[in-house]
N, C-alpha and C positions, 0 to 999 in steps of 0.2 A: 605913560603907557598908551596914552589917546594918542601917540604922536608916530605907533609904531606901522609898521600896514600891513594892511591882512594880508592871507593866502589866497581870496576870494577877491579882492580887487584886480590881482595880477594873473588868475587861472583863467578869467575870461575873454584878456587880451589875445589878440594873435602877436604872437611870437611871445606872448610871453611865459613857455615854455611850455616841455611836453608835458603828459599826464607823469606824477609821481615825479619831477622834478622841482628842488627846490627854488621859490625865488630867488631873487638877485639880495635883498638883505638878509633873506636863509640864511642863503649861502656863506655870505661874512659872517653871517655868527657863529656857523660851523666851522669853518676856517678858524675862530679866536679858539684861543687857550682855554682847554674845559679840564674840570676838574677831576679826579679819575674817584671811581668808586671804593669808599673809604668810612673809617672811622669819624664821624662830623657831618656826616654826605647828610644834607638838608634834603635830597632827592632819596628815596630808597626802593625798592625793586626786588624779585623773586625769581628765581631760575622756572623754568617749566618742564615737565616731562609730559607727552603724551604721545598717545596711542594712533599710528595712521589712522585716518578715516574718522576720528572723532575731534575735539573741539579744544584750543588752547585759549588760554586768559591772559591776557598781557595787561599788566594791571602799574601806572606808574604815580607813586604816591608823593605829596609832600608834608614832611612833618612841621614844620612853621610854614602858613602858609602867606603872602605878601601880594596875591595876586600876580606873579608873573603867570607870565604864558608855557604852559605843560605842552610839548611835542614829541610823538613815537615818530620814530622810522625804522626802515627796516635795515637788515643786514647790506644791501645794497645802499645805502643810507638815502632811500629815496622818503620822503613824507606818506606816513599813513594816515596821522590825524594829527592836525595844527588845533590843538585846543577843542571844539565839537566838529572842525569840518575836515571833511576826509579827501584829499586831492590827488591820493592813489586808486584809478579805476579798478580796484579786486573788491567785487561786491562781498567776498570772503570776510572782510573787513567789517564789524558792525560794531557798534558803539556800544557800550554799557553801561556804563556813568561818565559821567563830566562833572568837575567841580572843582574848585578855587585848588581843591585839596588831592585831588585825585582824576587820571585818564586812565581810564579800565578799555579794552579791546578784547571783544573775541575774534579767535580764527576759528571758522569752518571746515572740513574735510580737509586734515591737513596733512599734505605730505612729506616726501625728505625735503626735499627741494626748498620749504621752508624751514627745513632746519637753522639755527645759527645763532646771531645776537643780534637784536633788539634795544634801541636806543632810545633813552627817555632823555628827555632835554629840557632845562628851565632854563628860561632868559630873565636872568641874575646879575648882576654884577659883583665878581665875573661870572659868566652862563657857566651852569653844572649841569653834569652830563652821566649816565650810568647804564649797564646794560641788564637785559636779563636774556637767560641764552636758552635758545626752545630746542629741546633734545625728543625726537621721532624715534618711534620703537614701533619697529616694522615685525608683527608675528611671523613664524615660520609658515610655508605654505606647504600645500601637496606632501605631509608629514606619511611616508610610507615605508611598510618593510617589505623586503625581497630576498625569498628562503630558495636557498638552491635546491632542494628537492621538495616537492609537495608531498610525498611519500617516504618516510625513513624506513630501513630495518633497524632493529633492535642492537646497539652497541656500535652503529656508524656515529661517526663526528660530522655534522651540518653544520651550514655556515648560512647564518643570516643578516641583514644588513637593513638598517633604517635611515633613510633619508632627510631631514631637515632642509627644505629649502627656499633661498632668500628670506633673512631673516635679518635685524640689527638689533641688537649686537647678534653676533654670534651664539646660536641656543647649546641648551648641556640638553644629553640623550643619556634616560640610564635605562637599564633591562630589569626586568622580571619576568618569573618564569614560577605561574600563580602569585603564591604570595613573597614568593623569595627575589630579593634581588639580586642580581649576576652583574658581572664587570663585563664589558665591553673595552673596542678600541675604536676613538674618534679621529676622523683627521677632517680639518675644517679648510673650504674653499673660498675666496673672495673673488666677487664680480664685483667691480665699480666700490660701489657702499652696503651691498650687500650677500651676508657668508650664506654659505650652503654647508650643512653640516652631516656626515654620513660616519655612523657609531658600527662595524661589526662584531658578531658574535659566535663563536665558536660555541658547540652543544655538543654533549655527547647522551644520545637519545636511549632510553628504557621504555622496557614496556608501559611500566609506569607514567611516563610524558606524554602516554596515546589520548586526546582530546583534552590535553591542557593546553590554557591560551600561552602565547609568549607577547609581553607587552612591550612597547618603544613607549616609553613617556617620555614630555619634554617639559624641562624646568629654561621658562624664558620672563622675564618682567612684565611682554607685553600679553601674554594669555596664562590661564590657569585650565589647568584637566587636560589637555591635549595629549592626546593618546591615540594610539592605536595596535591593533594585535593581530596575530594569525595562528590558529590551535592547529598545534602536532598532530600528525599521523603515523603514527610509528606501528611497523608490524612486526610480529613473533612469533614463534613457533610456539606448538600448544603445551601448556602445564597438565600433566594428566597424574589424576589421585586415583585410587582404587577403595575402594569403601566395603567391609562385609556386610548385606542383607541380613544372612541369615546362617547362624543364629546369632541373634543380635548380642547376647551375654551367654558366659559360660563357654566351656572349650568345645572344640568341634569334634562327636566320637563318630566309631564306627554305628554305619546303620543310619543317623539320621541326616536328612537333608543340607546341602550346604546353597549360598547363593554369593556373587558378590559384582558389584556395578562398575563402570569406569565412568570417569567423567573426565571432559579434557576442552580447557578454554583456549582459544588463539585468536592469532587476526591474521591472514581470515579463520575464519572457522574451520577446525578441522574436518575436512572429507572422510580419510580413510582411518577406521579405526579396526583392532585385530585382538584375538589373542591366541596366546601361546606358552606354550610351558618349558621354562628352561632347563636345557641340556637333555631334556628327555622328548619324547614325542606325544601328544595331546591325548588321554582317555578316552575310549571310543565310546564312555557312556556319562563324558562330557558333552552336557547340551548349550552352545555360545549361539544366543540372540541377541547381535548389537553387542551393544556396551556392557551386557549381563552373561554370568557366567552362571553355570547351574548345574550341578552335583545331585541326584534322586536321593541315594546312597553312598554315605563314603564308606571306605576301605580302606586299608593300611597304603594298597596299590598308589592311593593318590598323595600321598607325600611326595612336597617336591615347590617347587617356585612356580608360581604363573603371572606371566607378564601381558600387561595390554600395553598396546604402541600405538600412537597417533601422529598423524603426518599433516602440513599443511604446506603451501608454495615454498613459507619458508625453512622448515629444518622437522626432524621429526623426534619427538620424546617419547619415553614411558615410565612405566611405573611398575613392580612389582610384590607380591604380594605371597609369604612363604607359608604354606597349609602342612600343620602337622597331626594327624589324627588319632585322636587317643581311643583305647578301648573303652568298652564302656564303663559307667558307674561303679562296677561291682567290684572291679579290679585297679591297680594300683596303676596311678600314670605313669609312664616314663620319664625320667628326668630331663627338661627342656634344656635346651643348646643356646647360643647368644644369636641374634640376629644383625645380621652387619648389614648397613644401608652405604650407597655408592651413589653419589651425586652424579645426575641430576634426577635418581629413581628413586621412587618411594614404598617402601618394601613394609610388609607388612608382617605378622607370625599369628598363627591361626591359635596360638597357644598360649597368649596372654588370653588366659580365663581366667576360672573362677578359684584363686589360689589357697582361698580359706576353706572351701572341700577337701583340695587334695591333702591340706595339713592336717582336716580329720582325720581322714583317709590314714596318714602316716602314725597320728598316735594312735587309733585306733590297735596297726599291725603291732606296735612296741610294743603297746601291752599286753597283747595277747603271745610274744613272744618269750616276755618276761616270765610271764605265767608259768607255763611249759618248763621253761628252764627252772623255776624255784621247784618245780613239782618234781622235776627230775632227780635232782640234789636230794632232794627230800626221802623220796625213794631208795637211794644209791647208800645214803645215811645207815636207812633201818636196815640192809644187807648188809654191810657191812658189820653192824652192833649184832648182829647175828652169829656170825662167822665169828667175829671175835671173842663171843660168849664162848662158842662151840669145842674151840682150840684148849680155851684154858680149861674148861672141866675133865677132859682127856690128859693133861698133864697132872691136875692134881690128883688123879685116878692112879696113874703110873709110878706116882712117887710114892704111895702110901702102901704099893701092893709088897713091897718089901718087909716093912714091918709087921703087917700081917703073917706072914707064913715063916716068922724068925719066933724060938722056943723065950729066946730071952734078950735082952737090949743087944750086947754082944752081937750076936749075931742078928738081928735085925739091921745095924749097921753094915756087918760085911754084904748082907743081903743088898742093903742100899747103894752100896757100892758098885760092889761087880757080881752081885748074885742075880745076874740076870742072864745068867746060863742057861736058865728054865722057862725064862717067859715065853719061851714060844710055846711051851707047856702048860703054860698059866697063865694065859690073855686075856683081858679083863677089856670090855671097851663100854666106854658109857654112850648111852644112848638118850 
């Protein structure tokens, strides 16, 4: 081994070659037959992954060690380090260990450019030779999305788009929209050695999507979290409810007060709001302040639907609400009717009350109907047992008036018969 010569006797001649060239017996020994990386390899070696901009390890080992001489070079197969001296000017280069048994190399700030393979060399007989190959993972840059409208209405399909770019390998873009994930469609670009990746997304926007984030994440080896979002704007026309004040329980009768509010959310905020009564014209001793409807005294008169309508830029809804007025207390309610609701209105009946009254109310009338009717029958009874009494004593009076005024059986018989020649003469009437 004393007999080989250094890198360091020939790097300071002139001509005896440029920086990161090998010498002239380098050279033959790269030239000779090496052994390729394998099963038995006395040399052994590790692939590398890293991150632009931070630090690779190039690490070349031997497992029997004999004292030859350990040498990296690079992908260009120029000399990085001959054993501890380094004859390639990249101060990038810096030493980590040296030893009979191992040449460790770090690389600094490192780009594609040194992407590649990495040759470790032992002067053996024959010289064995192995690589390890340094794979650059360049993160996506200027990661943004680009929404074709900054303001939706309610039920349009938007179209937005996230950019990925320069990135190696090629990054994946997926969507959410809060906490749900959506499908997108990617189509990937290549410059030189590095893709640009742009994911679009079709939405079809609700009111509901108004101030939810929409997120690009990106799934890449060389960053974790990379994200970024743009929250919807989505506008609607107003939802409007209609709510009764008053009276808050129980049916609404004649005589006492009625009240009932509107209320109506949009984006923007609804301006104009109204009311009015459908199909009829409005009660002149209806009082409407705003969003509040107000009744002193109801009346039968105000039967009927009354509707509030609100309107904003974009479209305008309402809501209705159906008053039915019962008489008062004392008297029997009218039998209530169905209420039919028509989307998108929200109709109300003033006569979902208090339905375990009017049920009072009802048996109450039964039975006093009942009454009446047993008392009648009862009545109808004792005339009748009357009358019938009446009849029969009068007949059994007429039968007998025969045998009476007959001398002897005989003739009490004929008497019975047709001896009523004389009754007009001898009428008898019970009293």
């Amino acid at each position: 081994m004393a007999s080989r010569t250094e890198p360091s006797s020939c790097s300071g001649r002139g001509g005896g070659g440029a920086p990161g060239i090998l010498p002239l017996p380098l050279l033959l020994l790269a030239a000779a037959a090496l052994v390729p990386r394998g099963d038995g390899q006395n040399l052994v070696t590790e692939d590398v992954t890293v991150v632009e901009g931070e630090v690779a390890t190039i690490s070349c080992r031997v497992k029997n060690s004999d004292d030859s001489v350990i040498q990296l070079l690079n992908p260009n197969r120029q000399t990085i380090y001959f054993r501890d001296f380094r004859p390639l000017k990249d101060s990038r280069f810096q030493l980590v260990n040296f030893s009979n048994s191992e040449l460790r190399v770090s690389l600094t700030n490192v780009s594609v450019s040194d992407e590649g393979r990495y040759f470790c060399q032992l002067y053996t007989d024959p010289p064995q030779e192995t690589y390890t190959t340094i794979t650059v993972l360049v993160p996506p840059r200027n990661l943004m999305i680009d929404i074709q409208k900054e303001t939706a209405i309610e039920g349009e399909e938007i179209e937005l788009n996230c950019t990925a770019m320069a990135s190696r390998p090629a990054t994946t873009i997926r969507w959410f929209k809060g906490n749900k994930e959506l499908t997108g469609k990617s189509e990937v670009e290549q410059w030189s050695d590095m893709f640009t990746v742009t994911s679009q997304l079709l939405l079809t926007v609700g009111r509901e999507d108004d101030g939810v984030p929409v997120i690009c994440l990106v799934d890449h080896p060389a960053v974790k979290d990379l994200q970024t979002q743009r929250y919807l704007e989505v506008m609607y026309k107003p939802q409007v409810q209609v709510a009764q004040n008053y009276p808050q329980q129980g049916l609404t009768r004649e005589g006492e007060p009625f009240e009932l509010t509107c209320t109506a959310l949009g984006k923007p905020q609804p301006t104009d709001m109204k009311w009015l009564r459908v199909d009829d014209e409005m009660p002149q001793h209806v009082v409407v302040s705003g969003s509040n409807l107000f009744i002193s005294n109801l009346n039968k008169t105000d039967n009927g639907t009354y509707r509030c309508e609100a309107s904003n830029s974009v479209g305008k809804s309402y809501a209705d609400y159906m008053l039915f007025v019962y008489e008062p207390p004392t008297t029997i309610p009218p039998p209530t009717t169905a209420t039919t609701t028509t989307t998108p209105t929200i109709i109300t009946d003033s006569r979902a009350g208090d339905e375990g009254s009017i049920r009072a109310v009802d048996h109450a009338v039964i039975g006093g109907v009942v009454a009446v009717v047993v008392f009648a029958m009862l009545c109808l009874l004792i005339i009748l047992g009357r009358y019938f009494a009446r009849h029969k004593g009068t007949y059994f009076t007429h039968e007998a008036k025969g045998a009476d005024d007959a001398a002897d059986a005989d003739t009490a018989i004929i008497n019975a018969e047709g001896g009523q020649n004389n009754s007009e003469e001898k009428k008898e009437y019970f009293i």
